[in-house]
C-alpha positions in Angstrom: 0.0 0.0 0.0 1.1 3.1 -1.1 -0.1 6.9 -1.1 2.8 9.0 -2.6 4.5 9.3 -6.2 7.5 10.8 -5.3 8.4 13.8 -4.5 4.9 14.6 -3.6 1.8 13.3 -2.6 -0.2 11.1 -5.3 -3.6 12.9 -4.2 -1.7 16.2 -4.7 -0.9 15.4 -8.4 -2.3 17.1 -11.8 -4.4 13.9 -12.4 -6.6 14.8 -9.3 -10.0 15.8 -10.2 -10.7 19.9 -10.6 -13.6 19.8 -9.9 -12.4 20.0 -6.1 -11.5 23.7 -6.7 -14.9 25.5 -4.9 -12.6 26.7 -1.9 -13.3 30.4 -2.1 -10.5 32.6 -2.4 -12.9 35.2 -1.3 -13.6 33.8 1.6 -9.8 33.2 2.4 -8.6 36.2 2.3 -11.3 37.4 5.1 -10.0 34.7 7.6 -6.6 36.3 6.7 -7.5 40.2 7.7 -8.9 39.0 10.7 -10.9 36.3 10.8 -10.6 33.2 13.4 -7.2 31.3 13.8 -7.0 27.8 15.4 -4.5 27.8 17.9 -3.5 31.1 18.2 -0.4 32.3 20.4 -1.7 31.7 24.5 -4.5 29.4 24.8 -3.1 25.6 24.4 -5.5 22.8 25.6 -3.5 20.3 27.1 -5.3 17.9 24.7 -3.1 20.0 21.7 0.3 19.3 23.7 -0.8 15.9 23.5 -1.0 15.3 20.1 2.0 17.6 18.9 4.4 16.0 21.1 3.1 12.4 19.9 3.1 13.6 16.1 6.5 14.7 17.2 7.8 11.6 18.7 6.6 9.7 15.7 8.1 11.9 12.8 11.6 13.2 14.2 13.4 10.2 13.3 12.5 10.9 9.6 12.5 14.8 9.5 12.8 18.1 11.4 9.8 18.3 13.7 8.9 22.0 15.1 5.5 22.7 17.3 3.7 26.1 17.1 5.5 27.1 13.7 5.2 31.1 13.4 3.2 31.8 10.3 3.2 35.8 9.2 3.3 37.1 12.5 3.3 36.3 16.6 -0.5 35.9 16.7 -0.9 32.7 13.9 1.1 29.2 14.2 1.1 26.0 13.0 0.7 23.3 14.8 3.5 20.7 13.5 5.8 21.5 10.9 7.7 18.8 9.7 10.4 19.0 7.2 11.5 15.6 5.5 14.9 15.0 6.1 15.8 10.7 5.9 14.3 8.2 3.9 14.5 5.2 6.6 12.1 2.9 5.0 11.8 0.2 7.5 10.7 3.3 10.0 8.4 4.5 7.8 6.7 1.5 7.6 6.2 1.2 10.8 4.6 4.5 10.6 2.2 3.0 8.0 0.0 5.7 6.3 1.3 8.2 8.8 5.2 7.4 7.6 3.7 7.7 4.1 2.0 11.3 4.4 5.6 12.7 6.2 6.8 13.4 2.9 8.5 16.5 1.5 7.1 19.5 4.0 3.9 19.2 5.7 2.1 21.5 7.9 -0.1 18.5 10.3 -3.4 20.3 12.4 -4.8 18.0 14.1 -8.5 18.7 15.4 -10.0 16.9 19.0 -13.7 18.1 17.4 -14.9 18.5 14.3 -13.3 20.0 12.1 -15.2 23.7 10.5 -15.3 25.4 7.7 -13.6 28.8 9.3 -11.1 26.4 10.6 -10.4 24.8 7.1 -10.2 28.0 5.6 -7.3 29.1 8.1 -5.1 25.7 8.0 -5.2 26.4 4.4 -4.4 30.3 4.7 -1.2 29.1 7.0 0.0 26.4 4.3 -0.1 29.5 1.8 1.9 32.1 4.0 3.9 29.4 5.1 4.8 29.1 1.2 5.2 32.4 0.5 7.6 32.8 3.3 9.7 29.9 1.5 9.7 32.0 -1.6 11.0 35.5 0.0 13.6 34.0 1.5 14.4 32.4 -1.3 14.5 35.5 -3.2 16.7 37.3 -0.6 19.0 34.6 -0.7 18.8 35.2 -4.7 18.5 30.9 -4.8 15.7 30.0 -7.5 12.6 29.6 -7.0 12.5 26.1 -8.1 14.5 25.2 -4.9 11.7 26.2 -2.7 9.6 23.2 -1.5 6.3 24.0 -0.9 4.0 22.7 2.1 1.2 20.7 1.8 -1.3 20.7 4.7 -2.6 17.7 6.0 -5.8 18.3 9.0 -6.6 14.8 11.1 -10.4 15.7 12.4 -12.6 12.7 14.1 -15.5 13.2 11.7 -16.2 15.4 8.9 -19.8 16.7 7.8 -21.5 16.2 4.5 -21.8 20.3 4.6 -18.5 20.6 4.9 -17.3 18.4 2.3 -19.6 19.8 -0.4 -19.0 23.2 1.0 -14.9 22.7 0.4 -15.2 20.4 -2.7 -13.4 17.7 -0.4 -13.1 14.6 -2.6 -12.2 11.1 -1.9 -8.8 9.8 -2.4 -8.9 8.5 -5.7 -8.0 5.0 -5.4 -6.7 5.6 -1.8 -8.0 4.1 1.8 -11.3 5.3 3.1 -11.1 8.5 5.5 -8.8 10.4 3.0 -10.1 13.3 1.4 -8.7 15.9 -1.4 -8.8 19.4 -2.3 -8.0 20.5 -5.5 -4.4 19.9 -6.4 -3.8 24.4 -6.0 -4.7 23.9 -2.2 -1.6 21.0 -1.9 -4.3 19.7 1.0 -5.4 16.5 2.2 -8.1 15.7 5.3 -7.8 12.3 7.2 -11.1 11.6 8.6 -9.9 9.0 11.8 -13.5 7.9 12.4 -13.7 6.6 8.5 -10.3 4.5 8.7 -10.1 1.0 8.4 -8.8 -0.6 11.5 -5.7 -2.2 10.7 -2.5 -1.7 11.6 -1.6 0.9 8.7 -3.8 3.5 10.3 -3.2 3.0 14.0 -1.3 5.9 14.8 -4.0 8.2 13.4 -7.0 6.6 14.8 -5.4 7.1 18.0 -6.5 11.2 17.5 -10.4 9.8 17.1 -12.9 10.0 19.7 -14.4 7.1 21.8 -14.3 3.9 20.8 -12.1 4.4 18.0 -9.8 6.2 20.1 -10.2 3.3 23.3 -9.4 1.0 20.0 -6.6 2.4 18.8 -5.0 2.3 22.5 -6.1 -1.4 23.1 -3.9 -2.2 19.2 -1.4 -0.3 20.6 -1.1 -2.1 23.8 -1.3 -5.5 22.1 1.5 -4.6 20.1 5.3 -6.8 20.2 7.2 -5.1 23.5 9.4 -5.2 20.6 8.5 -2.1 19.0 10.3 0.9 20.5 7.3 3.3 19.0 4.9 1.1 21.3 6.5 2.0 24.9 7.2 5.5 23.9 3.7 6.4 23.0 2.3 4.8 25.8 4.4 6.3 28.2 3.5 9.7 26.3 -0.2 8.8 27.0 0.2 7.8 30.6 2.0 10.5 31.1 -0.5 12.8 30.1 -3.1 10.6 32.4 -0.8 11.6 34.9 -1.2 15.2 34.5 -5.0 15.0 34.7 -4.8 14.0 37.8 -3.5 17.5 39.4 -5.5 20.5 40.3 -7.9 22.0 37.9 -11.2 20.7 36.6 -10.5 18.6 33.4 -12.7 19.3 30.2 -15.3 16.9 28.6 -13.3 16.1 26.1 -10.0 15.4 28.6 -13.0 13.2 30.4 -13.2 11.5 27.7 -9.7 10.5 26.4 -9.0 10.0 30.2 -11.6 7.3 30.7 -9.9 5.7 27.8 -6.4 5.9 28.6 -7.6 4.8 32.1 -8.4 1.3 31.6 -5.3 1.1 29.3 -3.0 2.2 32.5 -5.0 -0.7 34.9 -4.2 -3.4 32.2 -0.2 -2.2 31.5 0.0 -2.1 35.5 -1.6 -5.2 35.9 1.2 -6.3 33.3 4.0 -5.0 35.0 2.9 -6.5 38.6 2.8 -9.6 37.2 6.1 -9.6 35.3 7.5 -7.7 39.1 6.7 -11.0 40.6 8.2 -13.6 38.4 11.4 -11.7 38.1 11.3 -11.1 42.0 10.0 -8.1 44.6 12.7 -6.5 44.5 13.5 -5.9 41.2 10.3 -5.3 40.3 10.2 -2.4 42.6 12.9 -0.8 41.2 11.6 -1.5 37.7 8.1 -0.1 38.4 10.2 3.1 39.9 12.1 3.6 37.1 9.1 3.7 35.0 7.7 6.1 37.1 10.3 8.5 36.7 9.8 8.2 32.7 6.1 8.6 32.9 6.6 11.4 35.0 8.9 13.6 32.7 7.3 12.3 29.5 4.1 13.5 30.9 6.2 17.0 31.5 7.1 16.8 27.8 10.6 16.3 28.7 12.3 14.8 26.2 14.4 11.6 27.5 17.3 10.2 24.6 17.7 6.6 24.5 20.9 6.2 26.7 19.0 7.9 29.1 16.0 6.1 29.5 18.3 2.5 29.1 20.2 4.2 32.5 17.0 5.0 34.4 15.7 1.6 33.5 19.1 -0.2 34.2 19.0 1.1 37.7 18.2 -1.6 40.7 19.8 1.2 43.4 15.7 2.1 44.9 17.4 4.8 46.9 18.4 6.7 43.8 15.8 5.3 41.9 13.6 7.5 45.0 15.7 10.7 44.2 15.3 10.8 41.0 11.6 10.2 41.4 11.4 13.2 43.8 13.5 15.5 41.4 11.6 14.4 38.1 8.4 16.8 39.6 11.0 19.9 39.1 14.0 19.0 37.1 14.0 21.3 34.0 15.6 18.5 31.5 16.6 14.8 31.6 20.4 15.4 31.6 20.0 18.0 35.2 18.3 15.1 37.0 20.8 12.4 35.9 24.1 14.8 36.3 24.6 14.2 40.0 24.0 10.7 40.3 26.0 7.8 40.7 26.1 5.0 37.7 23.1 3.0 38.2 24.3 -0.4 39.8 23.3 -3.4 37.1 21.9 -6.5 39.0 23.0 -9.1 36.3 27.1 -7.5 37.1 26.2 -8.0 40.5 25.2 -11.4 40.3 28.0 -12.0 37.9 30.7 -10.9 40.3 29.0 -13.3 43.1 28.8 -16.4 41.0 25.2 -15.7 39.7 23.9 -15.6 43.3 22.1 -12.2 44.5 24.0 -9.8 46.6 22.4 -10.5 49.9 22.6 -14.0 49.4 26.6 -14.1 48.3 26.7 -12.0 51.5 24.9 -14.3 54.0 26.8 -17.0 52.5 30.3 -15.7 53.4 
């Protein structure tokens, strides 16, 4: 399965239907001298950190991944800007459809509701400037135009109306996966519908912005994925995190109700899964494992960003004493590398064991 003739989308190509074109120019330019912006420059749900830190999680490997892009001026901003950079295809698979749609540069704005017409109409606007800023700087560089690579916008939105289709002259992907839709090829746009996608694996990672029980779906795939896939932990650890956050001071919305009802019975069942595994590898180990994943969820749910080598150090720890401090620090550290500095190399059990003849510590000692 494949959506892109490259360099640029296959939905985005000359062969794409016209008759698409009834997005009003008109109409445009009014959101442009003052009309409604999505996401303007202060007011961020905590639902919209959610999803641009998992969209950037997912695409950095690939690409450059920046959050609240500045389009013409402090007061409008993309959501995710992502600027291809490697071609990885075994990670891109991974990604499915998502890994296929991160080509080239893309402007992603995602939607918890519906998505609206005056909403459209902006995403749209943002793609344009964000264009036209491309091509100045271009010009002031004195590079040709032809080196500029213009962004397509892709919005994710749970459902989409009948109005609103016909109203924007949205058009099915031709001979694409249900759930995509087209504008005409001048607007360089595509809209993924999550509520319309099949459920397979392909599409996971963008049913997991629906609603519900496609959401609570997505989440129970993702859980049931191989512990093998590093993209599985990560997200879920994003997710928890975010759960975690919830639980502080301040009403949560009906919509943060809703994903955290979901996301709720995902956290009982990947507890229940680590208790279990803390008991067959032993209470003590298992306490300083479910520690140490503590300590991620907790800065993850910060947005914190935690590199590999330091989330295999955390994890490798069996000291609980540090494994405490770090848990108490991880409320007010300001990065990853400040609450690691000042600590002692984690102590690895399995070198432990290995300089006592495979028996535990306490036992090599009572045996002396």
């Amino acid at each position: 399965m494949s959506l892109v003739v490259v360099p640029e989308w296959s939905f985005l190509s000359r062969s794409a239907p016209h008759s698409a074109c009834t997005l009003s120019l008109t109409l445009l330019l009014r959101v442009a001298q003052g009309g409604p912006v999505k996401a303007g420059s202060q007011i961020r749900t905590r639902h919209d950190e959610l999803v641009k830190r998992a969209l950037s999680l997912w695409l950095r490997a690939l690409g450059d991944v920046q959050i609240d892009a500045r389009v013409a001026g402090e007061s409008r901003r993309g959501d995710v800007l992502y600027q291809e950079r490697r071609q990885r295809p075994s990670y891109r698979r991974r990604l499915g459809v998502l890994g296929e749609l991160a080509r080239g540069r893309v402007l992603f704005e995602p939607f918890r509701n519906p998505l609206t017409t005056l909403e459209l109409r902006s995403c749209v606007l943002k793609s344009i400037d964000l264009g036209a800023q491309e091509v100045r700087a271009a010009r002031r560089a004195k590079k040709p135009l032809s080196s500029v690579t213009e962004p397509s916008l892709c919005a994710i939105t749970p459902t989409m109306s009948s109005e609103l289709a016909v109203e924007a002259g949205a058009q099915p992907m031709p001979g694409g996966l249900a759930g995509f839709y087209v504008l005409a090829p001048m607007w360089r746009t595509v809209i993924v519908v999550a509520h319309e996608l099949p459920a397979e694996r392909s599409t996971l990672w963008l049913r997991l912005f629906g609603r519900g029980k496609v959401q609570a779906a997505a989440v129970r795939e993702l859980e049931e994925m191989s512990e093998r896939e590093p993209l599985r932990d990560a997200t879920l650890r994003l997710l928890f995190g975010w759960l975690q956050r919830l639980q502080g001071p301040g009403q949560p919305s009906e919509d943060e109700l809703e994903l955290k009802m979901n996301l709720e019975h995902a956290y009982e069942r990947w507890e229940q899964k680590v208790k279990a595994k803390s008991h067959r590898e032993g209470r003590a180990e298992g306490k300083a494992e479910g520690k140490a994943e503590a300590v991620l969820v907790l800065l993850a749910g910060r947005g914190i960003e935690i590199t590999a080598a330091q989330r295999e150090r955390v994890l490798a720890c069996s000291d609980t004493r540090q494994l405490d401090a770090w848990l108490l620090a991880a409320s007010t550290t300001p990065s990853a590398s400040a609450l690691l500095s000042d600590a002692a190399p984690p102590r690895r059990r399995r070198a432990a064991q290995a300089a006592t003849g495979g028996r535990s510590p306490d036992v090599a000692r009572r045996t002396k």
